[in-house]
PyMOL commands that place a pseudoatom at each C-alpha (Angstrom):
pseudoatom trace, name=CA, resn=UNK, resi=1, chain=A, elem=C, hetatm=0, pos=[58.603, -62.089, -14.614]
pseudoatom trace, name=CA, resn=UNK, resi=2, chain=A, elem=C, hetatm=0, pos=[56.507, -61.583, -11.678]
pseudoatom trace, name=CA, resn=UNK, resi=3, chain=A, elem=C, hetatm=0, pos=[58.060, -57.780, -11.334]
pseudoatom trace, name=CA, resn=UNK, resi=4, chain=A, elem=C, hetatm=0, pos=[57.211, -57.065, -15.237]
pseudoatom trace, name=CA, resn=UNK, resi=5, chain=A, elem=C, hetatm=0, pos=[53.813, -58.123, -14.289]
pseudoatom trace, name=CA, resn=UNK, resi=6, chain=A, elem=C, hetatm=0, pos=[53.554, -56.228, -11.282]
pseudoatom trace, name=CA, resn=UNK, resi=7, chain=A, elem=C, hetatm=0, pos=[54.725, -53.066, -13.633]
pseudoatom trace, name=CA, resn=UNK, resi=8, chain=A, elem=C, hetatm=0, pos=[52.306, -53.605, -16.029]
pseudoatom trace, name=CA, resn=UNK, resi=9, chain=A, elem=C, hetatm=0, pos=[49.511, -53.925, -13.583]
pseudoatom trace, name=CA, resn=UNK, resi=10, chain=A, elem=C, hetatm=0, pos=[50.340, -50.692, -11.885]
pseudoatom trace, name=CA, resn=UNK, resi=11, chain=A, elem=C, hetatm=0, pos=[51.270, -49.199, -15.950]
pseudoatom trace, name=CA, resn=UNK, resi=12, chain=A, elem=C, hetatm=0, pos=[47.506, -50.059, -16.719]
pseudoatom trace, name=CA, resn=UNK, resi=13, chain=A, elem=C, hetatm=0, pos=[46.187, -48.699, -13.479]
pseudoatom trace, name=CA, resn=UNK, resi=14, chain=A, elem=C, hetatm=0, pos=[47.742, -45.516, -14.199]
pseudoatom trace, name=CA, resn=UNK, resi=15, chain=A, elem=C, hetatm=0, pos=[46.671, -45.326, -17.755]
pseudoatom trace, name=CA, resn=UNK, resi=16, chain=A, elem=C, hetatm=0, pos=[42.645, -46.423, -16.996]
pseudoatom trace, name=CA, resn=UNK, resi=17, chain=A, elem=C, hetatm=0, pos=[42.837, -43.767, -13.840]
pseudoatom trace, name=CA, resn=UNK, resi=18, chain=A, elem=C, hetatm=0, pos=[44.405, -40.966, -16.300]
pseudoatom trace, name=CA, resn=UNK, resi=19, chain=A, elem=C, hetatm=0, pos=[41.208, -42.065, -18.900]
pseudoatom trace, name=CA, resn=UNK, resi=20, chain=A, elem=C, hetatm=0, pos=[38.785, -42.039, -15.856]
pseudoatom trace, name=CA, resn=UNK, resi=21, chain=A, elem=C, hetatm=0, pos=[39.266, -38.582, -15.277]
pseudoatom trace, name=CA, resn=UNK, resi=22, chain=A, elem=C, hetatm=0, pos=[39.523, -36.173, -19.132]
pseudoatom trace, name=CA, resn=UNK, resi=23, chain=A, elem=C, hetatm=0, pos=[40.450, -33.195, -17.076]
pseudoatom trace, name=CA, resn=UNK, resi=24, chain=A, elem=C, hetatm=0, pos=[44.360, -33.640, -16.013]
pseudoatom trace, name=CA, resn=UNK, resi=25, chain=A, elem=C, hetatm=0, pos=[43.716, -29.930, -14.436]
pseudoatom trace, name=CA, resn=UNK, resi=26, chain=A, elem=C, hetatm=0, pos=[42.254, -29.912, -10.602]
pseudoatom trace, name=CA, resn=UNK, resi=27, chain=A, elem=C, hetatm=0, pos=[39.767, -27.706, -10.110]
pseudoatom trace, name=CA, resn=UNK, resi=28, chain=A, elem=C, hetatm=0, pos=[41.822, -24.094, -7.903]
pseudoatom trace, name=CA, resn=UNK, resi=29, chain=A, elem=C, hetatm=0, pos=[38.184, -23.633, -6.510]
pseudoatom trace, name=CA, resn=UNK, resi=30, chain=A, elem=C, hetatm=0, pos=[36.515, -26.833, -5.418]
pseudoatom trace, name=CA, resn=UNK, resi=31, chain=A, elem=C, hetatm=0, pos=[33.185, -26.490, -3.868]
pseudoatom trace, name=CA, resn=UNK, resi=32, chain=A, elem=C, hetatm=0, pos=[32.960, -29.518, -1.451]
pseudoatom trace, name=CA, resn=UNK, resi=33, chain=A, elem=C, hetatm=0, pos=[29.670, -28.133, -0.361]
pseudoatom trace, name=CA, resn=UNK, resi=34, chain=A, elem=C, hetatm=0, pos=[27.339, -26.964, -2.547]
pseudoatom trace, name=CA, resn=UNK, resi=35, chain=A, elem=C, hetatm=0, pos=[24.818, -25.457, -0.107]
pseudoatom trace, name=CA, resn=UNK, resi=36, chain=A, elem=C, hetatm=0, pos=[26.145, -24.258, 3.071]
pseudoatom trace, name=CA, resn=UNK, resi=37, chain=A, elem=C, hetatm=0, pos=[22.583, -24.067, 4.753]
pseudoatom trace, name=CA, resn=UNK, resi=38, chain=A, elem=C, hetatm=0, pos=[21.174, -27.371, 4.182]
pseudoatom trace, name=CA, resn=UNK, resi=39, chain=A, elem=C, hetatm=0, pos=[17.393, -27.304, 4.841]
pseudoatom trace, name=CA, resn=UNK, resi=40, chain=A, elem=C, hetatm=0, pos=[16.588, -30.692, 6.749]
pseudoatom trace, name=CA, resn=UNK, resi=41, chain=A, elem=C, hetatm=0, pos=[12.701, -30.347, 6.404]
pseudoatom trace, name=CA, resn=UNK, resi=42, chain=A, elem=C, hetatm=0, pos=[11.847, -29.247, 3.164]
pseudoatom trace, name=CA, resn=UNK, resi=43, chain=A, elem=C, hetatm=0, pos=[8.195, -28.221, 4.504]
pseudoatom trace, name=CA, resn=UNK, resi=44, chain=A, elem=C, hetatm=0, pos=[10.446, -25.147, 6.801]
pseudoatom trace, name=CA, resn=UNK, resi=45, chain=A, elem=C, hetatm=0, pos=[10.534, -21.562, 4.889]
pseudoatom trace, name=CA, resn=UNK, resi=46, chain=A, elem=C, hetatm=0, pos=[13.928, -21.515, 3.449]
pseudoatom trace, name=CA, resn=UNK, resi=47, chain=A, elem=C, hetatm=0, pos=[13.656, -17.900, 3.427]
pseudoatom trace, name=CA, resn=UNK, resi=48, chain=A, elem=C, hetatm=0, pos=[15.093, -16.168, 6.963]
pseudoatom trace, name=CA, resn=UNK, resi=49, chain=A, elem=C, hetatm=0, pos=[12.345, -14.608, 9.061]
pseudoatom trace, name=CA, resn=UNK, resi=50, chain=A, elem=C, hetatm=0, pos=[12.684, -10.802, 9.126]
pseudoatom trace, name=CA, resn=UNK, resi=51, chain=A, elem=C, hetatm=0, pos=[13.112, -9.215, 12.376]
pseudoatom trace, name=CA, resn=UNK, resi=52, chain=A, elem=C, hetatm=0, pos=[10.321, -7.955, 14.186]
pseudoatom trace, name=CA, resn=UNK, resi=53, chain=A, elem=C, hetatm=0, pos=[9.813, -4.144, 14.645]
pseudoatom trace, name=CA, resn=UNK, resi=54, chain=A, elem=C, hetatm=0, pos=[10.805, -3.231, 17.676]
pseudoatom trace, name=CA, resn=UNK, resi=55, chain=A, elem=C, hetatm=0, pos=[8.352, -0.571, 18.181]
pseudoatom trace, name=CA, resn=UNK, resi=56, chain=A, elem=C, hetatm=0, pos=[5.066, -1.813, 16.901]
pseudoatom trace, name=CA, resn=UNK, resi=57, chain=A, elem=C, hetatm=0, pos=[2.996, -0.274, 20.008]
pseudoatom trace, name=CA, resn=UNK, resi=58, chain=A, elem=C, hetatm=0, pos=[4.376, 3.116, 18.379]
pseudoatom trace, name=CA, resn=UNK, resi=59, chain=A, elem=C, hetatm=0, pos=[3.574, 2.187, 14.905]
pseudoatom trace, name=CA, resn=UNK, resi=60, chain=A, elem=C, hetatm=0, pos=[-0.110, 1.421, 15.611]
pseudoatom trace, name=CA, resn=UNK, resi=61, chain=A, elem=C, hetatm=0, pos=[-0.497, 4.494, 18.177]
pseudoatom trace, name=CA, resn=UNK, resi=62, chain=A, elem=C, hetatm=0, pos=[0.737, 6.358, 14.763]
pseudoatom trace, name=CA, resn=UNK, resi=63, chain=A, elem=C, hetatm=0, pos=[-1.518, 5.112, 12.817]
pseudoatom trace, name=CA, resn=UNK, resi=64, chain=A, elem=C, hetatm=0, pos=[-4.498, 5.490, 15.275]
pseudoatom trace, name=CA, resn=UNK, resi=65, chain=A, elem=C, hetatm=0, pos=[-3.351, 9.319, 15.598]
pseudoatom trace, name=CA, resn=UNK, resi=66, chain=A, elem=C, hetatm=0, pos=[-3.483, 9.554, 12.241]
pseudoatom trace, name=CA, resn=UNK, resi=67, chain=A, elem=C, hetatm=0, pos=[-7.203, 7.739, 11.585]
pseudoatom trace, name=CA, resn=UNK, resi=68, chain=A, elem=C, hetatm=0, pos=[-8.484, 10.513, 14.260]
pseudoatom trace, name=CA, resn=UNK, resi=69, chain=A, elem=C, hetatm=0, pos=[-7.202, 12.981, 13.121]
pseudoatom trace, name=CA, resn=UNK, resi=70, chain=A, elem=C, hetatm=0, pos=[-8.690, 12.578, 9.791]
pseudoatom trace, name=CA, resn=UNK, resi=71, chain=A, elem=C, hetatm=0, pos=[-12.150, 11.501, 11.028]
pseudoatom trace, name=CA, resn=UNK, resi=72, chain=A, elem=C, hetatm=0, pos=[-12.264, 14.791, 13.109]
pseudoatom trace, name=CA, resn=UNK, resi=73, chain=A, elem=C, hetatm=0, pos=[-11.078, 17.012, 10.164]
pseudoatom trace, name=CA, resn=UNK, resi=74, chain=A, elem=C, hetatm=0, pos=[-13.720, 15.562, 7.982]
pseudoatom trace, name=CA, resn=UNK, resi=75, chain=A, elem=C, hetatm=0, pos=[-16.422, 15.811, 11.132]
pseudoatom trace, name=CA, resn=UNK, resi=76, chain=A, elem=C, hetatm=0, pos=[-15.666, 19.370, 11.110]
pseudoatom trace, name=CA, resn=UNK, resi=77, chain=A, elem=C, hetatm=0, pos=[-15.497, 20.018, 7.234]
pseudoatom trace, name=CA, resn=UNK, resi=78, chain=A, elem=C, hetatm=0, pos=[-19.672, 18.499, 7.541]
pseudoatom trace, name=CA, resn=UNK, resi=79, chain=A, elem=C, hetatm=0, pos=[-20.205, 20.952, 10.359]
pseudoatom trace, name=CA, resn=UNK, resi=80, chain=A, elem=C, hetatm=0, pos=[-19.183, 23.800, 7.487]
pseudoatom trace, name=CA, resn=UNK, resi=81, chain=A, elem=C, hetatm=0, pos=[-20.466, 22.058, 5.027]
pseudoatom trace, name=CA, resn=UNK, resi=82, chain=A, elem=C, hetatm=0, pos=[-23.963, 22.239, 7.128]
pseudoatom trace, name=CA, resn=UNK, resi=83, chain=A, elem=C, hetatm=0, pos=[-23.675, 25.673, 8.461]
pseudoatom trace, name=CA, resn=UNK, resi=84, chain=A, elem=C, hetatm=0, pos=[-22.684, 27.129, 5.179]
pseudoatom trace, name=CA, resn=UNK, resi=85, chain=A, elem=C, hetatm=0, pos=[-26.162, 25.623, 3.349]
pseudoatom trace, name=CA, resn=UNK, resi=86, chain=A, elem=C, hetatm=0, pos=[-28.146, 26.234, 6.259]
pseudoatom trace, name=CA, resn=UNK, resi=87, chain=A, elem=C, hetatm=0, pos=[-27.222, 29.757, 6.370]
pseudoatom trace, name=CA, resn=UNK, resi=88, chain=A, elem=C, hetatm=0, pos=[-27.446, 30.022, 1.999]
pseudoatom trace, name=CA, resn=UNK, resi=89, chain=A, elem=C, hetatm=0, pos=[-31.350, 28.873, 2.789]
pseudoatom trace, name=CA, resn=UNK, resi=90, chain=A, elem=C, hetatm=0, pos=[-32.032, 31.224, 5.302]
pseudoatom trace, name=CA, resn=UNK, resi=91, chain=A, elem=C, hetatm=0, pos=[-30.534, 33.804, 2.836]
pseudoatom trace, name=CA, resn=UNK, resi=92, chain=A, elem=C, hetatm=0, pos=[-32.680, 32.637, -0.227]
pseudoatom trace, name=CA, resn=UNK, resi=93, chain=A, elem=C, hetatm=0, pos=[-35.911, 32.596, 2.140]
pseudoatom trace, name=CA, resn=UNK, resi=94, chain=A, elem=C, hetatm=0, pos=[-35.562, 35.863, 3.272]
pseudoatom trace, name=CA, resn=UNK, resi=95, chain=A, elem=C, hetatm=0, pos=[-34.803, 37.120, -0.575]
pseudoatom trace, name=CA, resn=UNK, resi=96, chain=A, elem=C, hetatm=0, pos=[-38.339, 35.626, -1.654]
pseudoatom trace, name=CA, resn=UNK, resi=97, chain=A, elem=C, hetatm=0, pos=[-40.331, 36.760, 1.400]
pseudoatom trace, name=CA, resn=UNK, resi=98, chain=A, elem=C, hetatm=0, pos=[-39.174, 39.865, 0.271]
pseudoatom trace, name=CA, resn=UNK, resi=99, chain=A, elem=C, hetatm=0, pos=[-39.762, 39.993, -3.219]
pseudoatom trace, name=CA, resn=UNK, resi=100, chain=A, elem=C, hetatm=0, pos=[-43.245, 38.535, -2.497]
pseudoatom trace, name=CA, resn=UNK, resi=101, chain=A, elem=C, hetatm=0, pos=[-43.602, 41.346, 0.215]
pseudoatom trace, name=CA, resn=UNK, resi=102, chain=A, elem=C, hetatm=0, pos=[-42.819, 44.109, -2.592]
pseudoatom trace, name=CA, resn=UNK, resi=103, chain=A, elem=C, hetatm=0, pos=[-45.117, 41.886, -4.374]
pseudoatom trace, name=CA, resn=UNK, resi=104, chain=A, elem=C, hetatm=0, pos=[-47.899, 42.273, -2.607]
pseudoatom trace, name=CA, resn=UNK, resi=105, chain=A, elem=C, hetatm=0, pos=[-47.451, 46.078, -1.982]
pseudoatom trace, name=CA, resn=UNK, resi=106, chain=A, elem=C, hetatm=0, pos=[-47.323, 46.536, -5.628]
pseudoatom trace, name=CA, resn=UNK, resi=107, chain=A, elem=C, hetatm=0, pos=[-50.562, 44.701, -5.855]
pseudoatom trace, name=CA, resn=UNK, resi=108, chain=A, elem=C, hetatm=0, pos=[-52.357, 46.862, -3.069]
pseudoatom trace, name=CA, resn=UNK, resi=109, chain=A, elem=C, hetatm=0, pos=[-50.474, 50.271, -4.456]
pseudoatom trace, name=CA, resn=UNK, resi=110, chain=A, elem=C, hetatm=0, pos=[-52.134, 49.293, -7.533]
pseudoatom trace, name=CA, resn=UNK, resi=111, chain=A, elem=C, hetatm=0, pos=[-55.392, 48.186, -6.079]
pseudoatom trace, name=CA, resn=UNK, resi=112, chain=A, elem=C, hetatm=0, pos=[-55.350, 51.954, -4.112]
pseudoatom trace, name=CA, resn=UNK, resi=113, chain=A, elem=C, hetatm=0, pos=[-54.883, 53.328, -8.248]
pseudoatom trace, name=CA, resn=UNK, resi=114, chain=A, elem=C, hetatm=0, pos=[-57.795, 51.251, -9.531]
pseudoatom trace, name=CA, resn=UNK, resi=115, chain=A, elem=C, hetatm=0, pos=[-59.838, 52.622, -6.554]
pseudoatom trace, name=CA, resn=UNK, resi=116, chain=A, elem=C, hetatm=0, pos=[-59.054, 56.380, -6.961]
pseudoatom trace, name=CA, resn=UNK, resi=117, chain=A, elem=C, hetatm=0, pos=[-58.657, 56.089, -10.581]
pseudoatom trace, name=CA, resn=UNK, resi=118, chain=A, elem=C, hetatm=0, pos=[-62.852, 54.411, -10.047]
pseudoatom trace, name=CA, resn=UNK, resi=119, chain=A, elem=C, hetatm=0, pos=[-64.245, 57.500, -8.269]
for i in range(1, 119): cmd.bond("trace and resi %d" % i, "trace and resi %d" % (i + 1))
show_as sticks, trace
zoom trace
């Protein structure tokens, strides 16, 4: 009797193991570890730092080239810029002194007719 019972026993073990678990099938790809980089302090970037350039003196001595460079183009695009407007008014002021030049000798050539025309 005692061996029937000791059957049974390991019968119903079976049976509530088998209805413990609905999938008979083991998982092929188990996944023991869900997260292979654990992050202890959840404060830490998770994210890995990228790696430094190598060359940053010759990144910023690029990029200081560049800044002068475009400082002295544009200092010497004013200095045209100023020359070419300086020498447009000297132009235009020499055009009116001499239209008020042939101005003023068509006034006295006149004045010289008024005179003779007089006598």
């Amino acid at each position: 009797m005692k061996a029937m019972a000791s059957e049974l026993n390991m019968y119903q073990a079976q049976i509530n193991e088998s209805n413990s678990n609905p999938n008979p099938r083991p998982n092929p790809h188990p996944n023991p570890d869900p997260d292979p980089n654990p992050n202890p302090n959840p404060n830490q970037n998770p994210t890995p730092t990228p790696t430094p350039n190598p060359y940053p003196n010759m990144y910023q001595a690029q990029i200081n080239e560049s800044k002068y460079e475009m400082e002295r183009v544009t200092r010497e695009l004013q200095d045209v810029k100023r020359k070419y407007y300086e020498q447009k008014r000297r132009e235009t002021l020499a055009k009116e002194r001499e239209a008020l030049r042939g101005q003023e000798a068509n006034q006295e050539a006149n004045q010289e007719q008024l005179t003779v025309q007089s006598m």
